[in-house]
C-alpha positions in Angstrom: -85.1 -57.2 -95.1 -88.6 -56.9 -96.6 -90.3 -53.8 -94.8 -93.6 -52.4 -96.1 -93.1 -49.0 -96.1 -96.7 -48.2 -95.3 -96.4 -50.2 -91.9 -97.2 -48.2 -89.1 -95.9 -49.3 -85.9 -97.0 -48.2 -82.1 -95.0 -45.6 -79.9 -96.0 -45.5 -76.4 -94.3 -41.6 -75.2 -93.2 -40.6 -71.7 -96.5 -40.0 -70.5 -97.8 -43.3 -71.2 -100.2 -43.1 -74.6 -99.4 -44.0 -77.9 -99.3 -42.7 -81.0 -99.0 -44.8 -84.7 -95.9 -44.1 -87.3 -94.5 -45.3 -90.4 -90.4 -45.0 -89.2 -88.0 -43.8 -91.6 -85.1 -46.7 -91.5 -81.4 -45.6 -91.3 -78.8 -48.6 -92.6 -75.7 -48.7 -90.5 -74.2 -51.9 -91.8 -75.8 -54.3 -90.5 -77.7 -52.5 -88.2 -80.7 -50.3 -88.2 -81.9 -47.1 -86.4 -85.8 -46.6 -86.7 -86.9 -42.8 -86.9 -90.5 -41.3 -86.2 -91.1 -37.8 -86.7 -93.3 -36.2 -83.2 -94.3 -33.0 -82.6 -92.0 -31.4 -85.5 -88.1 -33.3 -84.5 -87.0 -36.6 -85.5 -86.7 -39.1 -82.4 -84.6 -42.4 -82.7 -87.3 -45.4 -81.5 -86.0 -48.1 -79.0 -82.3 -47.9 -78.1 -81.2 -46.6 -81.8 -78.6 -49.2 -81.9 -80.1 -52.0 -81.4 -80.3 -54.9 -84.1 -84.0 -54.6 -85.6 -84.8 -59.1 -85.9 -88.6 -58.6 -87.2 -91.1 -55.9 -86.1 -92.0 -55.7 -82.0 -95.8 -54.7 -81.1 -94.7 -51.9 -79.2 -91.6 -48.9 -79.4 -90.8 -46.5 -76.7 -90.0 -43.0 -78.3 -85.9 -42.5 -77.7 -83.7 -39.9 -78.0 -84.3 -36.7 -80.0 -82.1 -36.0 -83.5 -80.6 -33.0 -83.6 
């Protein structure tokens, strides 16, 4: 996949507003996680797991890395 590296991509967060990152991608085979540093942790954005086809508009901030 060709990703610009300096793409920065919109997160909406739970209460509603949105912030702009440049994710950190994670190869799993043929899959991808998408990770976005907030507020000092490392979140997963969408699902995790899901297969990345492109780049959506929007993300919703997911689950927290610990």
């Amino acid at each position: 996949m060709n990703y610009n590296k300096s793409l920065k991509v919109n997160i909406q967060l739970p209460d509603k507003s949105f912030i702009k990152r440049v994710p950190k991608i994670i190869r799993c085979g043929n899959f991808m996680q998408l990770v976005v540093r907030y507020n000092n942790n490392e979140y997963l954005i969408g699902d995790g797991d899901e297969y990345v086809r492109g780049m959506p508009i929007n993300f919703q901030l997911g689950k927290m890395i610990k």
